[in-house]
LUMLUMDREN-2810 file (N, C-alpha, C; in Angstrom, 1 decimal):
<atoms>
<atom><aa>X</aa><ch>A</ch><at>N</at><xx>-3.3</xx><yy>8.5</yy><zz>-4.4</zz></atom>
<atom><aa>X</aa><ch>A</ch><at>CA</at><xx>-3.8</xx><yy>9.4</yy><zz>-5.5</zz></atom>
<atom><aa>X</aa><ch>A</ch><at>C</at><xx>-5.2</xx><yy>9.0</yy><zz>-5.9</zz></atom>
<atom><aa>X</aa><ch>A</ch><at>N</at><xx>-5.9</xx><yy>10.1</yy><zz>-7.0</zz></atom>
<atom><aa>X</aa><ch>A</ch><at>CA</at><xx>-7.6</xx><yy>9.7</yy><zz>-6.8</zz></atom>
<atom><aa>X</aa><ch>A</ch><at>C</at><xx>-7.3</xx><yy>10.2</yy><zz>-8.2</zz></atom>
<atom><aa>X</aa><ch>A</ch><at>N</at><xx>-8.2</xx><yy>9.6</yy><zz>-9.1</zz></atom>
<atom><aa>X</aa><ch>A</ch><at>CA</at><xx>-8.6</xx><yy>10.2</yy><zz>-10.4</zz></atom>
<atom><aa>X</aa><ch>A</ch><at>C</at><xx>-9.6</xx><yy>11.6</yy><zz>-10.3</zz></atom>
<atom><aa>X</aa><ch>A</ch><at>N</at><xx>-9.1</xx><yy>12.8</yy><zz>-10.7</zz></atom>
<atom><aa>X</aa><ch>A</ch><at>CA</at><xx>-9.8</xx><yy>13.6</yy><zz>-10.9</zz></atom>
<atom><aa>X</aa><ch>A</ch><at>C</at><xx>-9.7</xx><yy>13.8</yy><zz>-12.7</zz></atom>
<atom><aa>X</aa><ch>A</ch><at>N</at><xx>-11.4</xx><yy>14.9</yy><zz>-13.1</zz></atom>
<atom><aa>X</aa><ch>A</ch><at>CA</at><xx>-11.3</xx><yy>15.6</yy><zz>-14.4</zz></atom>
<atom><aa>X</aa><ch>A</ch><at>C</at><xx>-10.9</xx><yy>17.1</yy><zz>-13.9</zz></atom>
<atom><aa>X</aa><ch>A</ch><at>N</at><xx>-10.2</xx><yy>17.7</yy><zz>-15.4</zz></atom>
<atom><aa>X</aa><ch>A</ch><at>CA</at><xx>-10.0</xx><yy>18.9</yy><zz>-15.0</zz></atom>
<atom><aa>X</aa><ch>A</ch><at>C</at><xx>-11.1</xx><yy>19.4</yy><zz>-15.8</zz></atom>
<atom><aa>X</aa><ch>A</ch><at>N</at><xx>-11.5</xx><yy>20.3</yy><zz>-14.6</zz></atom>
<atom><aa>X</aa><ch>A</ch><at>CA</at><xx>-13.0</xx><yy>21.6</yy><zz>-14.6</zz></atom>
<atom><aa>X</aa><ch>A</ch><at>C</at><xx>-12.7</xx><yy>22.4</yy><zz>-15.9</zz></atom>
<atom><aa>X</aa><ch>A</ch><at>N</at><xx>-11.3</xx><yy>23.5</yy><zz>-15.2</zz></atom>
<atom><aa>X</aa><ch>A</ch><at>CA</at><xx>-11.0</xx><yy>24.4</yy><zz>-16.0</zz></atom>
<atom><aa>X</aa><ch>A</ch><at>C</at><xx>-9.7</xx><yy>24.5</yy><zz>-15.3</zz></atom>
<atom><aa>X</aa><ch>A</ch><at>N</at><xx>-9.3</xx><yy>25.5</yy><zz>-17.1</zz></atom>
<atom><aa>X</aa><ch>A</ch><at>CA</at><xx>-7.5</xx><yy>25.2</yy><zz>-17.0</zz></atom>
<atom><aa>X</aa><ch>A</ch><at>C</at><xx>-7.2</xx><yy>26.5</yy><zz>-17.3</zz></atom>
<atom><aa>X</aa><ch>A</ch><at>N</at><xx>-6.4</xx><yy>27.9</yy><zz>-16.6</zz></atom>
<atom><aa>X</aa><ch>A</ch><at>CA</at><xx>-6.0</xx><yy>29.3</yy><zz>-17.3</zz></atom>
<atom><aa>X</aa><ch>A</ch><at>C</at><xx>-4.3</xx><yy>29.0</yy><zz>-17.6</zz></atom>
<atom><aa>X</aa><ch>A</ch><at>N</at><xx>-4.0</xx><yy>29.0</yy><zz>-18.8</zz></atom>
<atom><aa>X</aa><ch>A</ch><at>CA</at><xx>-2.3</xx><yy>29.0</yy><zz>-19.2</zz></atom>
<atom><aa>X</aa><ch>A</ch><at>C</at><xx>-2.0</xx><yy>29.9</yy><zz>-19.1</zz></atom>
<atom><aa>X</aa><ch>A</ch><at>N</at><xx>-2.8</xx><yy>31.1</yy><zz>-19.2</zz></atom>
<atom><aa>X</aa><ch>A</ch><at>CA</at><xx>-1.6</xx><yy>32.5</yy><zz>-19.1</zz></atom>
<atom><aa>X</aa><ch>A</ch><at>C</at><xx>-1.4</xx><yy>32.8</yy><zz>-17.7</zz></atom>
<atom><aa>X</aa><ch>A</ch><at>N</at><xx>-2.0</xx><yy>32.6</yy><zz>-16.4</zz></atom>
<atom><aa>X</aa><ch>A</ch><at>CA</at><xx>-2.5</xx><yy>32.1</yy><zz>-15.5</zz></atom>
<atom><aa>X</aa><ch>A</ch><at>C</at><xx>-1.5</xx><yy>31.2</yy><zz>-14.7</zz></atom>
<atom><aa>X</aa><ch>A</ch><at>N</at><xx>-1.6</xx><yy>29.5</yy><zz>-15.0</zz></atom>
<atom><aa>X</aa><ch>A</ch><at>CA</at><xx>-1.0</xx><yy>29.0</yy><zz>-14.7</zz></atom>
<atom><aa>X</aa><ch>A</ch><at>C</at><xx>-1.2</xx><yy>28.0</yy><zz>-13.6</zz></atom>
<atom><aa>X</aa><ch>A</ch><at>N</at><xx>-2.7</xx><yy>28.2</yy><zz>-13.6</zz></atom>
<atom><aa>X</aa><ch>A</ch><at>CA</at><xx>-3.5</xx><yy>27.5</yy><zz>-12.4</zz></atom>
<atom><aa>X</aa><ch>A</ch><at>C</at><xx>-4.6</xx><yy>27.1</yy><zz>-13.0</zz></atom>
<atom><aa>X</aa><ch>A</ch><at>N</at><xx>-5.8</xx><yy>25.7</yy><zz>-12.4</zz></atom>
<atom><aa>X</aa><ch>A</ch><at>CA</at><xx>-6.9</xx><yy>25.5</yy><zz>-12.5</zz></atom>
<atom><aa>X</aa><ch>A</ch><at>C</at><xx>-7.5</xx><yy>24.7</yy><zz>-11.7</zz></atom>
<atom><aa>X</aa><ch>A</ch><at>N</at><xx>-8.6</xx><yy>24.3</yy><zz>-11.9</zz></atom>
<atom><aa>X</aa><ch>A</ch><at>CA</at><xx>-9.7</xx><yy>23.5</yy><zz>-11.0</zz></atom>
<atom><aa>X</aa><ch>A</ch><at>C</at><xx>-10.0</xx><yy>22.1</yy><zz>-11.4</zz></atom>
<atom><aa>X</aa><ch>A</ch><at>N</at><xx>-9.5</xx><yy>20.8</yy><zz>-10.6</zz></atom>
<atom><aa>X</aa><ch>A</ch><at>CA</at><xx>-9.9</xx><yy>19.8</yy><zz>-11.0</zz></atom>
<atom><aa>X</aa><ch>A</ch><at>C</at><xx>-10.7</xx><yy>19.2</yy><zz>-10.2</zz></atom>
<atom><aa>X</aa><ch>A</ch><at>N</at><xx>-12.2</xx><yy>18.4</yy><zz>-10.6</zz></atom>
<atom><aa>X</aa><ch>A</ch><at>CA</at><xx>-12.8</xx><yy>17.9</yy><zz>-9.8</zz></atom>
<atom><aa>X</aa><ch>A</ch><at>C</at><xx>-12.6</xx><yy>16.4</yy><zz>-9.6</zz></atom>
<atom><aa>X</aa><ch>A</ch><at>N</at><xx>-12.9</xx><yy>15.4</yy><zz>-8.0</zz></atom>
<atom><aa>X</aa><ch>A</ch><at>CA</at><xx>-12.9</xx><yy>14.3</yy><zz>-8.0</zz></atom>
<atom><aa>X</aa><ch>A</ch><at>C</at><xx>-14.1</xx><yy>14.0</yy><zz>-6.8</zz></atom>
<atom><aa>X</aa><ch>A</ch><at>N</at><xx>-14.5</xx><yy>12.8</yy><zz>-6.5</zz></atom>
<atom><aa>X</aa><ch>A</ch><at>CA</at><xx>-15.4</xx><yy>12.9</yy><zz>-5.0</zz></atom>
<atom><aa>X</aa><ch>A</ch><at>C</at><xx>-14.5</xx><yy>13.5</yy><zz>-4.1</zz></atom>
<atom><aa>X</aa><ch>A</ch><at>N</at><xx>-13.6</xx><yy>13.2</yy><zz>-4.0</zz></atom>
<atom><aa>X</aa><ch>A</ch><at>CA</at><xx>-12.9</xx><yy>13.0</yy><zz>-2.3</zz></atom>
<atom><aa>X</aa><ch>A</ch><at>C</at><xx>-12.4</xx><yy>14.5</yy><zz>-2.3</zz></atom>
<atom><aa>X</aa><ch>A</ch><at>N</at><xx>-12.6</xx><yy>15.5</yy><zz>-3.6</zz></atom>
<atom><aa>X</aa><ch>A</ch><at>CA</at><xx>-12.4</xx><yy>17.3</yy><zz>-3.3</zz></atom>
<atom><aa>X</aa><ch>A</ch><at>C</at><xx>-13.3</xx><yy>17.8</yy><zz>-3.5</zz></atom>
<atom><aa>X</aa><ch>A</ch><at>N</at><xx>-14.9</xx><yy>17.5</yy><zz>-2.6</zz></atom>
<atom><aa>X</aa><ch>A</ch><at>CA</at><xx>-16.2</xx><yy>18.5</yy><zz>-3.3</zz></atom>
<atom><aa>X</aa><ch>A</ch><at>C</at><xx>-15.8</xx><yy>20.1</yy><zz>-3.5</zz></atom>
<atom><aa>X</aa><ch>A</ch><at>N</at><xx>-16.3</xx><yy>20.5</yy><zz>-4.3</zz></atom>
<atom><aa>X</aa><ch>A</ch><at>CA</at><xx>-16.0</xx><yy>21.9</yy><zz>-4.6</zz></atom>
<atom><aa>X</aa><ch>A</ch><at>C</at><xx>-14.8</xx><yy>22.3</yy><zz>-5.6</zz></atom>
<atom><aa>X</aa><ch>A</ch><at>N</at><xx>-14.1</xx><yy>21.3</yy><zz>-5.8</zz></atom>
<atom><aa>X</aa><ch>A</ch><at>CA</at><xx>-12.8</xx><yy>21.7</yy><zz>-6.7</zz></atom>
<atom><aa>X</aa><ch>A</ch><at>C</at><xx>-11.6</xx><yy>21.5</yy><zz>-6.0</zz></atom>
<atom><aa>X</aa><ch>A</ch><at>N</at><xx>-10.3</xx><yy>21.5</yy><zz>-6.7</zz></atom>
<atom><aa>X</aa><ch>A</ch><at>CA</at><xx>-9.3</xx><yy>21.2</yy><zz>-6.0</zz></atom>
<atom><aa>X</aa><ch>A</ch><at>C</at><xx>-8.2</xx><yy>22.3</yy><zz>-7.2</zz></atom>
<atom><aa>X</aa><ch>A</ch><at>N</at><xx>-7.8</xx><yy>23.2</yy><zz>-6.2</zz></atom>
<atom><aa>X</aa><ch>A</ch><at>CA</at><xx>-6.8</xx><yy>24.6</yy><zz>-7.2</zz></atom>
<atom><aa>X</aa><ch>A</ch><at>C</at><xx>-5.5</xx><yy>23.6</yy><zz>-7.3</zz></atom>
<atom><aa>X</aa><ch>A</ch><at>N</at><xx>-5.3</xx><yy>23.9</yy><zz>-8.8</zz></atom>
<atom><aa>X</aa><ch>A</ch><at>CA</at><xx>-3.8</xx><yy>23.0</yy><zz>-8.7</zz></atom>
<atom><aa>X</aa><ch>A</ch><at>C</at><xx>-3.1</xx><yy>24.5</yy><zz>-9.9</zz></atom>
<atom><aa>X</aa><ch>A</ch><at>N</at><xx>-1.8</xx><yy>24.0</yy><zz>-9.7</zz></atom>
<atom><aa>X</aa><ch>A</ch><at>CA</at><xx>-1.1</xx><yy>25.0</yy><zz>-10.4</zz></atom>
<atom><aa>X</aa><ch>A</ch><at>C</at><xx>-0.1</xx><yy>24.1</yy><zz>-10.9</zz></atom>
<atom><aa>X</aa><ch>A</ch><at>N</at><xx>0.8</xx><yy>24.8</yy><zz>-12.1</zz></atom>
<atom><aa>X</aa><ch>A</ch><at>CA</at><xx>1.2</xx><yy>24.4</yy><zz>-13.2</zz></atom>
<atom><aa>X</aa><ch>A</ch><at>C</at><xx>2.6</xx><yy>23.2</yy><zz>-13.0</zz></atom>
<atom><aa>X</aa><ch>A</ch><at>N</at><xx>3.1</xx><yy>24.5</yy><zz>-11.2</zz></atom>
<atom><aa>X</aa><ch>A</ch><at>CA</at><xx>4.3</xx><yy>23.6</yy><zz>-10.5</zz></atom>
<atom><aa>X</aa><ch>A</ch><at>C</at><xx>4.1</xx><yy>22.5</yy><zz>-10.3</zz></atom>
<atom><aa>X</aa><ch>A</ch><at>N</at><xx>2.9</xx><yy>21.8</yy><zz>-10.1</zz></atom>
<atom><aa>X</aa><ch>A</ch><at>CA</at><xx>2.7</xx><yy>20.1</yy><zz>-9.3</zz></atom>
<atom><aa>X</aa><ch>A</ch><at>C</at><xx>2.1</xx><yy>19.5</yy><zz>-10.7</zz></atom>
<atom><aa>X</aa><ch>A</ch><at>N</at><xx>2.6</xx><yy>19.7</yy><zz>-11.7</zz></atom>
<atom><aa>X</aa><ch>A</ch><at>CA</at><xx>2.0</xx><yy>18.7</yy><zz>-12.8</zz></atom>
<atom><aa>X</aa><ch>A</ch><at>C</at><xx>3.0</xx><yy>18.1</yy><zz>-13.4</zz></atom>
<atom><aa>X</aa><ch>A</ch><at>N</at><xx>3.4</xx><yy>16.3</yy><zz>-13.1</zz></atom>
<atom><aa>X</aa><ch>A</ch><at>CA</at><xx>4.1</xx><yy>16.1</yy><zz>-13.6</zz></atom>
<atom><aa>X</aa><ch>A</ch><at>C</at><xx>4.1</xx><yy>15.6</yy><zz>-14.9</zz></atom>
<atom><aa>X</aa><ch>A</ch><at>N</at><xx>4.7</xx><yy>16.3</yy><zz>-15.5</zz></atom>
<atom><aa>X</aa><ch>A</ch><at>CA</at><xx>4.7</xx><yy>16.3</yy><zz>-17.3</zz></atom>
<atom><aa>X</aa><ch>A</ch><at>C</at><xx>6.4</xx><yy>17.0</yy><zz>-18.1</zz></atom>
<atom><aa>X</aa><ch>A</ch><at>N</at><xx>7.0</xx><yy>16.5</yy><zz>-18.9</zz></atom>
<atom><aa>X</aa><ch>A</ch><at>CA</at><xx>7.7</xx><yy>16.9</yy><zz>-19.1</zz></atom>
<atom><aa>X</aa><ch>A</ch><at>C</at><xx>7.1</xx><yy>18.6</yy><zz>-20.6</zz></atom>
<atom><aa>X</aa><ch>A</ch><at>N</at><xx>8.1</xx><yy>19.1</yy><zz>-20.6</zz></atom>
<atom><aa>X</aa><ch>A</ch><at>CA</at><xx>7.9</xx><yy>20.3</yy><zz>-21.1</zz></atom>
<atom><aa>X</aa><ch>A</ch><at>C</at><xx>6.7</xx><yy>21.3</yy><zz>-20.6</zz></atom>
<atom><aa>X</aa><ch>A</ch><at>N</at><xx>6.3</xx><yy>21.8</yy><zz>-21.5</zz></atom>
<atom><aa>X</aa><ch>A</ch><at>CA</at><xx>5.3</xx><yy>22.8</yy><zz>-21.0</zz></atom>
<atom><aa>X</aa><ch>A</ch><at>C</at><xx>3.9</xx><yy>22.4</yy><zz>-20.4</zz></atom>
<atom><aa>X</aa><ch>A</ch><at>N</at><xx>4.0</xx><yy>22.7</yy><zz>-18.8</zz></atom>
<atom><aa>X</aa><ch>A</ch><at>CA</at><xx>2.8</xx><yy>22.5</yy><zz>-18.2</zz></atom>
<atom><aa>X</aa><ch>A</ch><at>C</at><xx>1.6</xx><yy>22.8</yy><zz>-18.3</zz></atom>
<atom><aa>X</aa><ch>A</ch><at>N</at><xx>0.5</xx><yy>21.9</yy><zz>-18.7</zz></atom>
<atom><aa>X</aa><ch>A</ch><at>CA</at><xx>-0.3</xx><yy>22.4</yy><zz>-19.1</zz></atom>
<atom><aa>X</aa><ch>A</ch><at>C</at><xx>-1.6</xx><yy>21.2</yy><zz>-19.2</zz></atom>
<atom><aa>X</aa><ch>A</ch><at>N</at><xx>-3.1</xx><yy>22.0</yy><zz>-19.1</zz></atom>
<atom><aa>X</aa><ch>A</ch><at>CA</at><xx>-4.2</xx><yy>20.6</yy><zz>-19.0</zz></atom>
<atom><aa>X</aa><ch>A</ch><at>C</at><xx>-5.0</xx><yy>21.3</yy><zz>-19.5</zz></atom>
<atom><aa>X</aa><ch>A</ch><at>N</at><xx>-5.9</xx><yy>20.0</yy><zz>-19.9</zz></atom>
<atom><aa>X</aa><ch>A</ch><at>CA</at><xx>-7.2</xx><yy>20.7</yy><zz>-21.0</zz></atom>
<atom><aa>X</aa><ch>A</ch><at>C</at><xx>-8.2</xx><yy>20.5</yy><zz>-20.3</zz></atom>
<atom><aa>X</aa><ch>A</ch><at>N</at><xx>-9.8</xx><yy>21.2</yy><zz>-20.1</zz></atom>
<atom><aa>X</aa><ch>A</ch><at>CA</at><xx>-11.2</xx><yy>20.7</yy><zz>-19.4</zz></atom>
<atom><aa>X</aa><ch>A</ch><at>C</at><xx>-11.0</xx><yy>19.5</yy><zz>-20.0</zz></atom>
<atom><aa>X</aa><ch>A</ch><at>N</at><xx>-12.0</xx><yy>18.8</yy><zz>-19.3</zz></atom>
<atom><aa>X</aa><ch>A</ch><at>CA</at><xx>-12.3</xx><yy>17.4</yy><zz>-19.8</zz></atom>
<atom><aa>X</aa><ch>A</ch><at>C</at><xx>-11.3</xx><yy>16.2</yy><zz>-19.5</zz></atom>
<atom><aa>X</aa><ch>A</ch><at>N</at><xx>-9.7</xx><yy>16.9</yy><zz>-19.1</zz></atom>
<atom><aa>X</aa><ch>A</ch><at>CA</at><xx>-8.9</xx><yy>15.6</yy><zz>-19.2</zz></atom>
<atom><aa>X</aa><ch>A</ch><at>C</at><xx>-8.7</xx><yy>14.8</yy><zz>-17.7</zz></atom>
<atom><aa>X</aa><ch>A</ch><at>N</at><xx>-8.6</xx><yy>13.3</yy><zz>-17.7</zz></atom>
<atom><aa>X</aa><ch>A</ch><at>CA</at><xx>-8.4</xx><yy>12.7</yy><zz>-16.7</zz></atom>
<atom><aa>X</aa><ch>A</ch><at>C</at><xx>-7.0</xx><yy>13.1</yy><zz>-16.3</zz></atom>
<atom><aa>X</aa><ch>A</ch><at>N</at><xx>-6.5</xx><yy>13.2</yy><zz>-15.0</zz></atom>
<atom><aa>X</aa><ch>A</ch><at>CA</at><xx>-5.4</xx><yy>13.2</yy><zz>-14.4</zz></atom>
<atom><aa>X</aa><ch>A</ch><at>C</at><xx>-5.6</xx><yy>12.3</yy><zz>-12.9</zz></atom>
<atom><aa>X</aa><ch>A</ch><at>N</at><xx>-4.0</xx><yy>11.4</yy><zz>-12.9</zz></atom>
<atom><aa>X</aa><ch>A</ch><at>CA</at><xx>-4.2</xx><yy>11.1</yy><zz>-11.2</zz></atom>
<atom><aa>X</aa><ch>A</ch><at>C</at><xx>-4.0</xx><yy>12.7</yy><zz>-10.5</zz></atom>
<atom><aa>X</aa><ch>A</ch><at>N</at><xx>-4.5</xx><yy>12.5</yy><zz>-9.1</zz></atom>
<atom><aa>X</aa><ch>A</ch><at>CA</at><xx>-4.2</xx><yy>13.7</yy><zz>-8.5</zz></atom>
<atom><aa>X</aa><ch>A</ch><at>C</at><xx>-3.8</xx><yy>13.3</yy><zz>-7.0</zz></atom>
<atom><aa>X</aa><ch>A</ch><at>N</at><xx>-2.8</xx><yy>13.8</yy><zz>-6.4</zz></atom>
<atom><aa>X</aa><ch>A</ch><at>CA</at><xx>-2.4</xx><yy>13.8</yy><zz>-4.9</zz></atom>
<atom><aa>X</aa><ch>A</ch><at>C</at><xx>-2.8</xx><yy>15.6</yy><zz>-4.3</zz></atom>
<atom><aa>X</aa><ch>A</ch><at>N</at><xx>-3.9</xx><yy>15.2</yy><zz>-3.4</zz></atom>
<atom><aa>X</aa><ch>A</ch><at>CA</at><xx>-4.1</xx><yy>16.5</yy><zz>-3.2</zz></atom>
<atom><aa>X</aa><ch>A</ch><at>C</at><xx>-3.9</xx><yy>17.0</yy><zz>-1.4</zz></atom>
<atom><aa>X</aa><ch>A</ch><at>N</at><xx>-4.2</xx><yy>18.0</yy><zz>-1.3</zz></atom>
<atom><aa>X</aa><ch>A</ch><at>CA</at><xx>-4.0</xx><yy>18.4</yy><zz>0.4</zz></atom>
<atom><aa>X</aa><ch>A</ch><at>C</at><xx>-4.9</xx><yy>19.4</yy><zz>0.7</zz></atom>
<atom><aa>X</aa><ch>A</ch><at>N</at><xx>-5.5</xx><yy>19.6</yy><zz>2.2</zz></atom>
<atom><aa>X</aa><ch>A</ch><at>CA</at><xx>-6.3</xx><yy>20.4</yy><zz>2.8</zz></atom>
<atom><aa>X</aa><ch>A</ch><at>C</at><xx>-5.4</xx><yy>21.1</yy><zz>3.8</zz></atom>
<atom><aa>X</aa><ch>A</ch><at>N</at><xx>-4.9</xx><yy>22.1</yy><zz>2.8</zz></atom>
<atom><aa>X</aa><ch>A</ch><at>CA</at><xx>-3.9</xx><yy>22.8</yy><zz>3.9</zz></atom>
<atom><aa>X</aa><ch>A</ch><at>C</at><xx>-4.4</xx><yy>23.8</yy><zz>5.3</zz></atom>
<atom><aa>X</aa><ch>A</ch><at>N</at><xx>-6.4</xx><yy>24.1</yy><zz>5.1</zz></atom>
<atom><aa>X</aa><ch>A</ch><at>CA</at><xx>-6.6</xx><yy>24.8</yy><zz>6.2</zz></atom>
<atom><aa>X</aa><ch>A</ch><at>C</at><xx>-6.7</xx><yy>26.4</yy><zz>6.5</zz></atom>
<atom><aa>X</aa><ch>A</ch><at>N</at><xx>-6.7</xx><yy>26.3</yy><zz>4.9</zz></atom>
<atom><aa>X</aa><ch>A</ch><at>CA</at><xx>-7.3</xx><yy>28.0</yy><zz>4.6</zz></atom>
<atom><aa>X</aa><ch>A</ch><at>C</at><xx>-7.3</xx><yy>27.5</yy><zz>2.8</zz></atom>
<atom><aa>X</aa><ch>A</ch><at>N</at><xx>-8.4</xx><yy>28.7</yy><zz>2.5</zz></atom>
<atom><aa>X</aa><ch>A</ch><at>CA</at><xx>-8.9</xx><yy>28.6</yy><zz>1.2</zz></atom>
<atom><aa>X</aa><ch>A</ch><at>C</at><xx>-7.8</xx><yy>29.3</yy><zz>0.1</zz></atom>
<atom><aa>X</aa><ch>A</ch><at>N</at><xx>-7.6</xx><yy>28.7</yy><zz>-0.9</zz></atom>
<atom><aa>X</aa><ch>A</ch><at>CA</at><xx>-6.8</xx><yy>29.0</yy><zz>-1.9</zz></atom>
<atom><aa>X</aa><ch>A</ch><at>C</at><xx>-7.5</xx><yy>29.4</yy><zz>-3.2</zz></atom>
<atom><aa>X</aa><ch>A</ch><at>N</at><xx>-7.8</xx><yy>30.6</yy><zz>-3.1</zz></atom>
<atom><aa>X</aa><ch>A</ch><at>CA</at><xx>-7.9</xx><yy>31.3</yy><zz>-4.1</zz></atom>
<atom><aa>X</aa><ch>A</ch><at>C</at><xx>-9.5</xx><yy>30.3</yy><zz>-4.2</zz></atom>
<atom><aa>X</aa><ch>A</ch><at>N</at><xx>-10.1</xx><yy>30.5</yy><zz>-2.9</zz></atom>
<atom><aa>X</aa><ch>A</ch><at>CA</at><xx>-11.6</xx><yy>30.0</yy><zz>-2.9</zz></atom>
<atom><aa>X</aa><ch>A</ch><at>C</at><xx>-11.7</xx><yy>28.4</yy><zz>-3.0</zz></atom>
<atom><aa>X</aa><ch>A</ch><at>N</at><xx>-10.9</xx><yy>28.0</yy><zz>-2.8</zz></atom>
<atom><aa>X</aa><ch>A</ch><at>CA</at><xx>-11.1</xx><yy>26.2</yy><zz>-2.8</zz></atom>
<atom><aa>X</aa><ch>A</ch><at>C</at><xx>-9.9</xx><yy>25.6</yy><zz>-1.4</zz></atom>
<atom><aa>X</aa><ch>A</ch><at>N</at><xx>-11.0</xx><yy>24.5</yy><zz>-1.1</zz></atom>
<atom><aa>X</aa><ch>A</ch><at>CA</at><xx>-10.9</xx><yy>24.2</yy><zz>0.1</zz></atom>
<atom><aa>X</aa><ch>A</ch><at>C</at><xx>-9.3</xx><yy>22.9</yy><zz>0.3</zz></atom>
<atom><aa>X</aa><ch>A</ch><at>N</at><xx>-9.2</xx><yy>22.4</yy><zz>-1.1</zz></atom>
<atom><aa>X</aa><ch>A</ch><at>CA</at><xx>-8.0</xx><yy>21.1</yy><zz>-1.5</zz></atom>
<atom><aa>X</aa><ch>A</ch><at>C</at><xx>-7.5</xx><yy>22.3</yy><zz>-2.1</zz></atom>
<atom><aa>X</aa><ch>A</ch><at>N</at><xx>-5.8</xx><yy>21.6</yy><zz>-2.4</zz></atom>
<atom><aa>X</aa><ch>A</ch><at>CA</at><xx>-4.7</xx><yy>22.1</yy><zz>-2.9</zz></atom>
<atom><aa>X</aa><ch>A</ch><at>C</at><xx>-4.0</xx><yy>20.6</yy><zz>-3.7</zz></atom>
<atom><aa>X</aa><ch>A</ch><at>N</at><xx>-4.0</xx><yy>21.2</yy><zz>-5.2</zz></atom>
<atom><aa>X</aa><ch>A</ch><at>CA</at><xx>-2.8</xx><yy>19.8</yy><zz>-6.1</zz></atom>
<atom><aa>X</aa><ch>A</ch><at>C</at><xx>-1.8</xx><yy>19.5</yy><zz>-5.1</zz></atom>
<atom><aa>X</aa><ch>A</ch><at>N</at><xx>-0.7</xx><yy>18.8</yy><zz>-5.1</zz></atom>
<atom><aa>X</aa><ch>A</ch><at>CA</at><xx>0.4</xx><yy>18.5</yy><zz>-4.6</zz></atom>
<atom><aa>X</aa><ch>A</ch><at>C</at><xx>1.2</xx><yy>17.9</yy><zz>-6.0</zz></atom>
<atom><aa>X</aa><ch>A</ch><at>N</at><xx>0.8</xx><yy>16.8</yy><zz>-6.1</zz></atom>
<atom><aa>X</aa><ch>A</ch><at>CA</at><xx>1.2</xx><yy>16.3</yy><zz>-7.6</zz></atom>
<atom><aa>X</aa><ch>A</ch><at>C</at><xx>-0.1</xx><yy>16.1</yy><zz>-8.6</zz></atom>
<atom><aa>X</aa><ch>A</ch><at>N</at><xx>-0.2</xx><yy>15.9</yy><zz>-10.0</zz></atom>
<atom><aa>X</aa><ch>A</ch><at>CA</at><xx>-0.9</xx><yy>16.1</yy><zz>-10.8</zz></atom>
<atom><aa>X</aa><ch>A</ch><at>C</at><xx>-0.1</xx><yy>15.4</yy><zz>-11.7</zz></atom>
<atom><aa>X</aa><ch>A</ch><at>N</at><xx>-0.7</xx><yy>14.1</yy><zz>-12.4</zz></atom>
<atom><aa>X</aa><ch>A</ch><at>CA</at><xx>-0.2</xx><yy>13.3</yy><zz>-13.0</zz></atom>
<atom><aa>X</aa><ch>A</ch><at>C</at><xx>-1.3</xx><yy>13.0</yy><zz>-14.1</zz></atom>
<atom><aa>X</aa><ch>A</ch><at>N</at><xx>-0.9</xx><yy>13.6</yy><zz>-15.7</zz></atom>
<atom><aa>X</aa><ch>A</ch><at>CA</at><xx>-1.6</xx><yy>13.5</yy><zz>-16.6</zz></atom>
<atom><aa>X</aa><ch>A</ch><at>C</at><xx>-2.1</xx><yy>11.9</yy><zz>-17.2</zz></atom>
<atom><aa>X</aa><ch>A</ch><at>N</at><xx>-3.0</xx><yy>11.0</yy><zz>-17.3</zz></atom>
<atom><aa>X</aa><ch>A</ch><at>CA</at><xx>-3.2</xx><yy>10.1</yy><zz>-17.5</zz></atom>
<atom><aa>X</aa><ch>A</ch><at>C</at><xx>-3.0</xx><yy>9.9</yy><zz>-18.9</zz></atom>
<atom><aa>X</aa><ch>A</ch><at>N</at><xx>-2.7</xx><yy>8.9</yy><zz>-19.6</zz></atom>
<atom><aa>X</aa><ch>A</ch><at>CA</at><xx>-2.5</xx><yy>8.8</yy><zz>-21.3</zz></atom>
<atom><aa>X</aa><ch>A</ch><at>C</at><xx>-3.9</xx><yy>9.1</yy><zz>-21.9</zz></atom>
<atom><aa>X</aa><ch>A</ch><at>N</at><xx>-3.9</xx><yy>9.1</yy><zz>-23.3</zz></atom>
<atom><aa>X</aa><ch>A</ch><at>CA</at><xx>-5.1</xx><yy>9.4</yy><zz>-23.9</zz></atom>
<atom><aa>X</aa><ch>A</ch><at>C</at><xx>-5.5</xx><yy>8.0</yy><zz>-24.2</zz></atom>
</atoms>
């Protein structure tokens, strides 16, 4: 896992963009790989660990994909 910030976050949506080095360009994560209990969900600005993957075609314009997404405490 790598410490990323999240870019930006859409809730109605249900997807967003977190940046770290090792995902130049962004990394699309969605609501299903965020482990958090109750309602999934991230704010710009917040640290999260992140497990990510280069599946090999662009997703929704980004070259990494979340796998897991692990909110860091405040």
């Amino acid at each position: 896992m790598v410490t990323a910030t999240v870019r930006e976050w859409h809730d109605e949506e249900g997807w967003g963009v977190l940046d770290s080095p090792e995902t130049p360009g962004g990394c699309w994560g969605h609501y299903s790989s965020i482990q958090t209990r109750g309602f999934h969900t991230l704010s710009p600005g917040q640290k999260v660990d992140l497990q990510w993957e280069a599946p090999g075609y662009r997703q929704d314009g980004y070259d990494y994909r979340a796998v897991n997404i692990a909110p860091q405490p405040a």
